[in-house]
C-alpha positions in Angstrom: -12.9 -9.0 11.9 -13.1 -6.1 9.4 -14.6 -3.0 10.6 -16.9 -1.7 8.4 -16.5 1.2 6.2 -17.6 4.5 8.5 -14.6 6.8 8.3 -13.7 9.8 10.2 -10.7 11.7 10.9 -8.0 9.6 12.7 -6.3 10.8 15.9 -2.9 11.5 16.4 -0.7 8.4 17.6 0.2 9.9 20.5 -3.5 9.9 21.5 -3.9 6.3 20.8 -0.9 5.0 23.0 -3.0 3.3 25.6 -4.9 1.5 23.0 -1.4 0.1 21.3 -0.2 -0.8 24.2 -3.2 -2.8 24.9 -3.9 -4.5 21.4 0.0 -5.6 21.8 -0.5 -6.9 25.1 -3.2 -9.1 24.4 -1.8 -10.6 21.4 1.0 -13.1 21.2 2.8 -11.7 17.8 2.6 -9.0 15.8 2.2 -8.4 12.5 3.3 -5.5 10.7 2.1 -4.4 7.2 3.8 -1.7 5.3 2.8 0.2 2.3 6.3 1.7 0.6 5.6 5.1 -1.1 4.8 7.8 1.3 5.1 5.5 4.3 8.7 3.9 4.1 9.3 5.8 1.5 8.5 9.8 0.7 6.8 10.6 -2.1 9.2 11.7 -4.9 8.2 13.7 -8.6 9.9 10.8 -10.0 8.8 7.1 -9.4 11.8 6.0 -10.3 13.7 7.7 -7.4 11.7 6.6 -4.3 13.9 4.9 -1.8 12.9 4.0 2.2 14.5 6.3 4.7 17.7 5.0 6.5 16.2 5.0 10.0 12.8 3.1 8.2 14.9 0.6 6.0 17.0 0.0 9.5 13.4 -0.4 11.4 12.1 -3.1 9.3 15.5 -5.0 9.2 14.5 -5.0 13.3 11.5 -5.9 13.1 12.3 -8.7 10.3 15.1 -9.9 12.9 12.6 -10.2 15.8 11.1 -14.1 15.6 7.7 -12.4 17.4 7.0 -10.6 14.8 6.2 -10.8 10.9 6.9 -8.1 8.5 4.9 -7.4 5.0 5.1 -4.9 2.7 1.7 -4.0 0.5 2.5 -1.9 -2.2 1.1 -0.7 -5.8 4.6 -1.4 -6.8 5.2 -4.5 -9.3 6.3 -6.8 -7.2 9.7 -7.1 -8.6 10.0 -3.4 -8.4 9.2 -3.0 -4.6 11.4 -6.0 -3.6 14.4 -4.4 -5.2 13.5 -1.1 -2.8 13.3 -2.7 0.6 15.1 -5.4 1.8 14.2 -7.7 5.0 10.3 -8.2 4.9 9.4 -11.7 4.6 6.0 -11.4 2.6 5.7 -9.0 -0.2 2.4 -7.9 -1.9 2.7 -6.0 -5.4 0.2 -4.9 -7.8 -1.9 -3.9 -4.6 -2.2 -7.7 -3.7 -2.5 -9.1 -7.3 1.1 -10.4 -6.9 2.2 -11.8 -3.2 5.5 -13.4 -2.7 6.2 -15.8 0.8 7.8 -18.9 2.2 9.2 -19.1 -1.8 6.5 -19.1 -3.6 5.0 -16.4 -6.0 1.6 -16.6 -6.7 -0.2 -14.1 -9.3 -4.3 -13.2 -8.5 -5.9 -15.6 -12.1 -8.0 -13.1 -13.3 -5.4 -10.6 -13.3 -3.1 -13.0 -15.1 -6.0 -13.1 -17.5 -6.0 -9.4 -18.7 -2.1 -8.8 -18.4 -2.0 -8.4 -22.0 -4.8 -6.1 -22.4 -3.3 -4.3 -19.3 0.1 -4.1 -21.7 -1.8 -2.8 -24.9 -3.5 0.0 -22.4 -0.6 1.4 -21.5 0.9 1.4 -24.9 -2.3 3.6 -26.0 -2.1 5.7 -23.2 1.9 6.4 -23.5 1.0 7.5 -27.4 -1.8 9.8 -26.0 -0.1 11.1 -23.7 3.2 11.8 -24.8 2.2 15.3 -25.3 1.6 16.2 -21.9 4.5 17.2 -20.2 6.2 15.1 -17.2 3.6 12.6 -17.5 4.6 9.1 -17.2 2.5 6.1 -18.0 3.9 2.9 -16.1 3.3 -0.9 -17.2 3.2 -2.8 -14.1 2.1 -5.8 -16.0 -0.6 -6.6 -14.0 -2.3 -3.3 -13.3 -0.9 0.5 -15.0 -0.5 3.4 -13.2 -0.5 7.1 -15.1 1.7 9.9 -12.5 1.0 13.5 -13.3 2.3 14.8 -10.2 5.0 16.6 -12.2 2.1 17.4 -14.7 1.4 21.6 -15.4 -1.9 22.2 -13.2 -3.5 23.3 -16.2 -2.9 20.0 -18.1 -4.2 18.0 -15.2 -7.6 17.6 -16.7 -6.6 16.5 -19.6 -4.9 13.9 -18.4 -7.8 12.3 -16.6 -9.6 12.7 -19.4 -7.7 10.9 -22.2 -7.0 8.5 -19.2 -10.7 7.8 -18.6 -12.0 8.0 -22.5 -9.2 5.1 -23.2 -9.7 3.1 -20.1 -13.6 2.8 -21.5 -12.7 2.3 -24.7 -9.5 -0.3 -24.9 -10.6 -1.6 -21.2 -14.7 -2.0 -21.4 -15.9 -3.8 -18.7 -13.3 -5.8 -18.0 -10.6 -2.8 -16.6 -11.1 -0.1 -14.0 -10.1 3.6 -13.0 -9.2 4.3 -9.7 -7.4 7.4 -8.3 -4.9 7.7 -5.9 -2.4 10.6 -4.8 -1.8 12.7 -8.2 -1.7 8.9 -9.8 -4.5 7.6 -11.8 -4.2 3.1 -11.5 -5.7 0.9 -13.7 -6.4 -3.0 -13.4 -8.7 -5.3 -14.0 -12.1 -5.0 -12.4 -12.9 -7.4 -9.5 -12.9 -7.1 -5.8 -9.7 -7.0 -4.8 -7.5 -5.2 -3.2 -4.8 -4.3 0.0 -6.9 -5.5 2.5 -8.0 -8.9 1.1 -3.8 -9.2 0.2 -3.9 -8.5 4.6 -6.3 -11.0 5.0 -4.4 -13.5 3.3 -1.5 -12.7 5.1 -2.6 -12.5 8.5 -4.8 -16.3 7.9 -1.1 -17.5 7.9 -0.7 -15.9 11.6 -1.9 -17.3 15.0 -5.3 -16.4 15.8 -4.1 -14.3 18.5 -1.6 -12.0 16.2 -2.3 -8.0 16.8 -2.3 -6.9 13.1 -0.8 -3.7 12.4 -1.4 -1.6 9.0 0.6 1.6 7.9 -0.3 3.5 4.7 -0.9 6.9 3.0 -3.6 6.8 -0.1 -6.8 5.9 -1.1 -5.9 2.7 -2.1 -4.5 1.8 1.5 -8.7 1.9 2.9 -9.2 -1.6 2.0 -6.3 -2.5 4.4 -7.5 -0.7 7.3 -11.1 -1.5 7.2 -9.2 -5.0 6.9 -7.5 -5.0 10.1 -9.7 -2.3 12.3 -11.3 -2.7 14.9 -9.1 -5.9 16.7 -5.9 -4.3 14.9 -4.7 -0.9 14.3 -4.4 0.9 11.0 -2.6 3.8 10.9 -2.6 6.8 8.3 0.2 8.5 6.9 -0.3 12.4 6.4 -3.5 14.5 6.8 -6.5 13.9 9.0 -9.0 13.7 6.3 -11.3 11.0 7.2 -10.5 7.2 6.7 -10.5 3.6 8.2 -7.8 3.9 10.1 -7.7 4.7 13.6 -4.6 6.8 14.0 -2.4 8.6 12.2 1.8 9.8 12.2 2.4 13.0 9.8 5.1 11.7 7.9 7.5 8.4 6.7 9.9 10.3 9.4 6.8 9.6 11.8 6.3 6.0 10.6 10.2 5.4 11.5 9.6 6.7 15.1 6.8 4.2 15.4 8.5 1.2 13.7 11.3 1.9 15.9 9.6 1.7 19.0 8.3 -1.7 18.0 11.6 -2.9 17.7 12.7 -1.6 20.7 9.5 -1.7 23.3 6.6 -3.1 22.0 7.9 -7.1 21.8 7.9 -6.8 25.6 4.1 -6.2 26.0 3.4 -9.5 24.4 1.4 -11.8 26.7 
C-alpha cells in the first residue's frame, strides 16, 4: 500500500521504537532498502570519493548473511558504479531504478534505453558549458546525468542551474527532465519512474507478509517512502524538514546504529 503524498516532519527513531518493533513482529522477513550517498555513505565534495562507513559496510554484510532478511540498495549511482562501492546486497537499483540487477539478471527501464544517446550528447553540451565554472562536474551515467556543484562558488550557483535548465530544454525537449536533489541537479528521461516503483518491484518478489524498510536522504528518496509507508517504515537521513517518511536518524553514523540493531535484535521479533 503506498501512503499518499502528505508529508510532515518525521520523528526521531528513538520515538518510533514501539512501532518498529511492531511492524517487525508482524511480518515474517524483512526487507531492507538502502540508498548509498548520505545514508551508507557521507556525502563527500567529490563524487568520486564516497565510500560506506566500516560499521555500515559491516551491517549490510549482516544483514546480507541473515536468510530472513533481503538487502537492496537504491541508488542514483550507475549501477556499475554503486556495485563497485558496496559489497553484499543481493538486489541493486541504479539510475534511481532505471537499472536493477537480481538473481543474475540486469534488466535496463526500455524507455530509458531509448534516450541513452541523447542522455550522452546532453552531457557532452553541458561539460562544454560548463567548463568554466569552477569545481563543477557534469557526470554521464548513461542512462540519466547528474550536474554536482556542491564544490561550486555560491555566487556561481545560479548560473549553473541556469545553463543547466536552458540546455536541458533545448538538447532534451520533451523527452528529458530536470530534477534537483542535494546541491546536484539529475537529468533523465521523462516518465514516471522512480525509487519507489524500483521498491515496488523489489518487494513484489517478497512474501506478502515482508515488513519493508526504506533508508534515504534527498529529494529523490520520497518516491520510496510514499512507496513503502504506511505498512512499512521509511526512514530519513538528516534534517526534519517535512517528507514521506515516518522517522528519521541524523546521520550515515545513525543509519549504522539502526542497521546494526537489525542484525543483532530485530530477526528475533519475527513472527
Amino acid at each position: 500500500m503506498e501512503a499518499p503524498d502528505t508529508a510532515s516532519p518525521p520523528q526521531p527513531l528513538e520515538e518510533q521504537w514501539p512501532r518498529v518493533r511492531a511492524t517487525i513482529a508482524d511480518a515474517t522477513g524483512i526487507l531492507v532498502c538502502l540508498d548509498f550517498d548520505g545514508t551508507l555513505a557521507p556525502i563527500v565534495e567529490d563524487p568520486d570519493d564516497a565510500m560506506p562507513t566500516e560499521r555500515n559496510q559491516e551491517a549490510v554484510t549482516t544483514l546480507a548473511d541473515t536468510p530472513e532478511v533481503t538487502t537492496a540498495v537504491v541508488s542514483g549511482r550507475a549501477l556499475s558504479d554503486v556495485r563497485e562501492r558496496i559489497d553484499g546486497p543481493s538486489i541493486y537499483a541504479g539510475n534511481h531504478g532505471l537499472e536493477l540487477a537480481r538473481g543474475g539478471d540486469v534488466t535496463v527501464h526500455p524507455v530509458a534505453r531509448e534516450h541513452a544517446a541523447r542522455i550522452e550528447r546532453l552531457c557532452a553540451v553541458l561539460e562544454v558549458a560548463l567548463a568554466s565554472v569552477p569545481n563543477c562536474r557534469v557526470e554521464n551515467k548513461r542512462l540519466t546525468g547528474t550536474v554536482h556543484f556542491r564544490a561550486v562558488p555560491s555566487a556561481a550557483v545560479p548560473t549553473v542551474r541556469r545553463l543547466t535548465h536552458d540546455i536541458v530544454d533545448s538538447v532534451g525537449g520533451d523527452t528529458l527532465e530536470l530534477s534537483p536533489g542535494k546541491q546536484i541537479l539529475e537529468i533523465g528521461p521523462d516518465l514516471a519512474w522512480g525509487k519507489g516503483d524500483a521498491v515496488k518491484v523489489v518487494a513484489a518478489d517478497e512474501p506478502s507478509e515482508t515488513a519493508v524498510i526504506y533508508v534515504g536522504d534527498d529529494v529523490t528518496d520520497e518516491s520510496a517512502f510514499r512507496t513503502v509507508e504506511p505498512d512499512g517504515l521509511g526512514i530519513r537521513v538528516g534534517s526534519d524538514e517535512p517528507s514521506n517518511a515516518s522517522a528519521r536518524v541524523e546521520s550515515p553514523a545513525a543509519v549504522a546504529d539502526f542497521l546494526s540493531w537489525l542484525g543483532s535484535t530485530a530477526v528475533d521479533l519475527l513472527e
